[in-house]
N, C-alpha and C positions, 0 to 999 in steps of 0.2 A: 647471491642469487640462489646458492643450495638451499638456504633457510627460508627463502621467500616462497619457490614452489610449494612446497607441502602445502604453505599458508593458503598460497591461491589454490589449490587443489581444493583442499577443504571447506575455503569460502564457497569455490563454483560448486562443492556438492551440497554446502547448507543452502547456498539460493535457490539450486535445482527444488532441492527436497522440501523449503520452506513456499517455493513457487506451486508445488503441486499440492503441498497442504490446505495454502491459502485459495486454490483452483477448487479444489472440494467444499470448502467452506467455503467459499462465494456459490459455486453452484449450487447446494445445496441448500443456501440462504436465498437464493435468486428463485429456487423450486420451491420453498416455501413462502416467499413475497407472490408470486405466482396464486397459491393456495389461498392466500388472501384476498388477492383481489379477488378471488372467486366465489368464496364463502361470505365477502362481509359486502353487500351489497350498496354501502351508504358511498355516494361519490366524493368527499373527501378524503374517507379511508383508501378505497380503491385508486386518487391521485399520488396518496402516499404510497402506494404499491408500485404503482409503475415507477415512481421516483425512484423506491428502492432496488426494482429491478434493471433499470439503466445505470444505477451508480455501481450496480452489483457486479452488470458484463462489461462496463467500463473498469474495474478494478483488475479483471478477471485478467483483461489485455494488459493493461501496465506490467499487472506484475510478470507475465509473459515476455513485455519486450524487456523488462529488467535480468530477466533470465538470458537473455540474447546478448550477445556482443558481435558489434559490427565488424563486418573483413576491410581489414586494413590492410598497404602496401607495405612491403618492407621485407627484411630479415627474419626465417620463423621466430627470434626472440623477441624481437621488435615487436612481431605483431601480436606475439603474447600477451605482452605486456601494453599492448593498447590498448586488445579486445579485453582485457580485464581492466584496467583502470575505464572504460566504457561499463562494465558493467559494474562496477562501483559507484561511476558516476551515476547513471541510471537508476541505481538504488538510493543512493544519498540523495535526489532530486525528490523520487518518490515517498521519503521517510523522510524528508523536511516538509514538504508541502501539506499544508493545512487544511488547502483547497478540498483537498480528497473524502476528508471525513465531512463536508459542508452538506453534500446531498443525501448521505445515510442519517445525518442530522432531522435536514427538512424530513425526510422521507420516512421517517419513523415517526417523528411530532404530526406531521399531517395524517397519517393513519391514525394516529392515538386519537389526534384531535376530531378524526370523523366520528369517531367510534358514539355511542350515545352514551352516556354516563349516570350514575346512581343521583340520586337526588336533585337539588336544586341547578340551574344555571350558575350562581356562583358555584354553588360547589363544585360543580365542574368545572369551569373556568380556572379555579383555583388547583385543582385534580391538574389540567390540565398543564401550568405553571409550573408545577411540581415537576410532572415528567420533563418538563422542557428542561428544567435547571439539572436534573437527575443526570439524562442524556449528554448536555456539555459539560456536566464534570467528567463524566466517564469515557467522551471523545477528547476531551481535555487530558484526561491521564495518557491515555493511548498516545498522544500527539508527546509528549511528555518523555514517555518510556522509549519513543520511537527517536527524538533528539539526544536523550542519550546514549543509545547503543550507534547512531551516527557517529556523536563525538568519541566514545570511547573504542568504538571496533574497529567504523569505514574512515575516516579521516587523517588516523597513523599509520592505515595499509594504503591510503591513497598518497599518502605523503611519501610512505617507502618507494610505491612502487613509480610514480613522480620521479625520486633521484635515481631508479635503476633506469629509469628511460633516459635522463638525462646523462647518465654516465654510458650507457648504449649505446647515444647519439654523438658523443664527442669520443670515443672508440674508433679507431680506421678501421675499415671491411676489410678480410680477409681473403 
């Protein structure tokens, strides 16, 4: 249990501190999708905007309530060790899901796709293709990078802390 604190200590300050990084970088992605719909007048660009501004303040909350861990009943070790395997879980839910990166997807290609483009209709078209393939390799990485640092960070501290609960729970109260 001595060695496992630190550990959760230090996850609950990397989540905090990755939760409020990622709260500025959406917001301030959200205040520039914003800039756009307002400069680029053509209404598909503008339906990629709002896409990416709802996928933006929907990010904004996950990663909030992943920052959060629920009050559980119990013993205060007990419920240490809920409210943190809760927010592992939380995390692990939000960095497996694929779902998440789908509307910054659409919401980018349908901006690009409004926008008017250099030369012919094919060219564009093809212009157009490009970014599209561009875009999910690089939501594909992300998706990627985010499965690994699951398996290798949250999955052996959910496992730990799994048997510290279990070994809790078959302990007599004192």
């Amino acid at each position: 249990m001595d060695s496992l604190l630190p550990r959760l200590r230090g996850l609950d300050q990397q989540i905090c501190k990755r939760s409020r990084l990622v709260t500025r970088v959406y917001s301030g992605a959200l205040l520039m999708a914003l800039a756009l719909y307002c400069f680029f007048p053509f209404p598909i660009s503008r339906t990629g905007s709002v896409v990416l501004m709802v996928a933006m303040a929907y990010m904004i909350g996950k990663f909030r309530d992943a920052r959060r861990g629920a009050w559980v009943p119990g013993s205060p070790v007990m419920r240490l060790l809920q409210r943190e395997l809760a927010k592992i879980d939380a995390r692990i839910r939000l960095l497996r899901s694929a779902i998440y990166y789908l509307p910054f997807v659409v919401g980018i290609n349908l901006f690009w796709t409004g926008l008017p483009g250099p030369g012919t209709r094919e060219q564009k078209a093809l212009l157009d293709c490009v970014f599209l393939a561009a875009t999910v390799m690089i939501f594909a990485g992300v998706c990627l990078l985010n499965q690994r640092t699951v398996r290798r960070q949250l999955l052996p501290l959910r496992m730990e802390l799994q048997s510290m609960l279990a070994s809790q729970e078959t302990q007599p109260a004192r």
